[in-house]
C-alpha positions as CSV (number, residue, x, y, z in Angstrom):
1,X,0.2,-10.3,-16.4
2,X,-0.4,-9.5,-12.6
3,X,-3.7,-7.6,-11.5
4,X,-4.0,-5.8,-7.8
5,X,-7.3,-5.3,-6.6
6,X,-7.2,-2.9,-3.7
7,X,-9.6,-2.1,-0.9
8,X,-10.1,-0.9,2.8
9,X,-9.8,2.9,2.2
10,X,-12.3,5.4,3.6
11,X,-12.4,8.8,5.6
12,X,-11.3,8.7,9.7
13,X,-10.3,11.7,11.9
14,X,-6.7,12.8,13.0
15,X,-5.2,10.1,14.9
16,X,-7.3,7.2,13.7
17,X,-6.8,4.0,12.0
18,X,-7.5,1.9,8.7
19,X,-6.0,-1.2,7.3
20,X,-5.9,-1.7,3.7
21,X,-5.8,-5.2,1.7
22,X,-4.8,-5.6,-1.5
23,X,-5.9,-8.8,-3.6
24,X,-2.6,-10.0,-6.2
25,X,-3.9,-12.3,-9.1
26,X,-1.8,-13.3,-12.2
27,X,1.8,-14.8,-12.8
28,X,3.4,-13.5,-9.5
29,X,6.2,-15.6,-9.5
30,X,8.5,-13.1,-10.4
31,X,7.7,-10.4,-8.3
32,X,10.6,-10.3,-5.2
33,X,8.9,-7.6,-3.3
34,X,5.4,-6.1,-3.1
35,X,4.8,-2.5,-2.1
36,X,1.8,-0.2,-1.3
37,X,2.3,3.3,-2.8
38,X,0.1,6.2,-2.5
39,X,-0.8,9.5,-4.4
40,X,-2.0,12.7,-3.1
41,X,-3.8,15.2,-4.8
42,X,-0.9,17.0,-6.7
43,X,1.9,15.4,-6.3
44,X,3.4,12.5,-7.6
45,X,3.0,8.8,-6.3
46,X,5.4,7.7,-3.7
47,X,6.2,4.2,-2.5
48,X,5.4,4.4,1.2
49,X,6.0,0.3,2.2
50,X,7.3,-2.7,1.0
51,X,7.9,-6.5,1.5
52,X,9.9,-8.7,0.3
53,X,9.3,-12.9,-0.5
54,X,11.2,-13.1,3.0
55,X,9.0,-10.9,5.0
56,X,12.1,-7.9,5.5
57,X,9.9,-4.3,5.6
58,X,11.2,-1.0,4.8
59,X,9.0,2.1,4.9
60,X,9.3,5.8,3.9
61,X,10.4,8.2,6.8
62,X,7.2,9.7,7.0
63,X,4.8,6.5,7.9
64,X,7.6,4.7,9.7
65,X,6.5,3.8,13.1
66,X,2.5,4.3,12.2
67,X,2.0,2.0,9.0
68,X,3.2,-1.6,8.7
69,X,3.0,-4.0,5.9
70,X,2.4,-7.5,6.1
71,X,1.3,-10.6,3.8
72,X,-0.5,-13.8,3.6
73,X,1.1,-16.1,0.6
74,X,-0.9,-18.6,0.8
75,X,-3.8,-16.3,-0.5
76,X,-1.7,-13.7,-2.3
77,X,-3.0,-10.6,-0.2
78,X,-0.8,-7.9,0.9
79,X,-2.0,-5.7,4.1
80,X,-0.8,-2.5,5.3
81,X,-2.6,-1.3,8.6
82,X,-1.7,2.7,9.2
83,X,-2.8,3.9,12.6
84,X,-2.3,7.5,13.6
85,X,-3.3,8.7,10.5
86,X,-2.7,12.0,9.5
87,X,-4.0,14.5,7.3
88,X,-0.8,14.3,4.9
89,X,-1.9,10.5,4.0
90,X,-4.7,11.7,2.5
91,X,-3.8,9.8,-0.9
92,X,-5.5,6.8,-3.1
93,X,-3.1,4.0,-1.9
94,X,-2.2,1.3,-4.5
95,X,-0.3,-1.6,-4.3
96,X,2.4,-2.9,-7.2
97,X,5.8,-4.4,-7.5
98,X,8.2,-2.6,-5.0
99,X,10.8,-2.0,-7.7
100,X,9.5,1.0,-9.9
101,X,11.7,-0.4,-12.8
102,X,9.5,-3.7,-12.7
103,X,5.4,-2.4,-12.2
104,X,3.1,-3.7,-13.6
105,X,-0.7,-2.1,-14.2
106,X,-1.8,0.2,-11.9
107,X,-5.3,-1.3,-9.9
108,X,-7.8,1.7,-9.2
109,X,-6.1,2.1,-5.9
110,X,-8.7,3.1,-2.8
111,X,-9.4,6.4,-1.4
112,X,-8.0,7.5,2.4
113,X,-9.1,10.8,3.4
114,X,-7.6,11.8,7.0
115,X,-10.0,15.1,8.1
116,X,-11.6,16.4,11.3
């Protein structure tokens, strides 16, 4: 059983930045890569950012270039800092196993609202 425990969301204009940390507790071991999804009101969630045990990153088309994904192993947190926010990321962002065939529970994800 792996729990995620995510946090760092909040409301910040056009253009601005936020950086989310997500807190992974539970038997981890077999988990190869880690990824932060979000969804936004009305549509389905979407896998936006992963990492893998190595460090390799691979984003969606949309966030590539703004968003980037990091880790710290030795204390099982996974970051992903998003500057230039937009008002399309306006989503609750969650993080779970990268491969959809392999999640685990959801967390309660945290809010990011992108408004002027």
């Amino acid at each position: 059983q792996v729990q995620f425990v995510e946090s760092g969301g909040g409301s910040v204009q056009p253009g601005g930045s936020l950086r989310l940390s997500c807190a992974v507790s539970g038997s981890i071991f077999s988990i190869l890569a880690m990824g932060w999804y979000r969804q936004a009101p009305g549509k389905q969630r979407e896998l936006v950012a992963s990492i893998n045990r190595g460090g390799s990153t691979n984003y969606t088309d949309s966030v590539k270039g703004r968003f980037t994904i990091s880790r710290e192993n030795a204390k099982n947190m996974i970051f992903l800092q998003m500057n230039s926010l937009k008002p399309e990321d306006t989503a609750v962002y969650y993080c779970n196993n990268a491969q959809m065939g392999y999640l685990e529970a959801w967390g309660q994800g945290t809010l990011v609202t992108v408004s002027s």
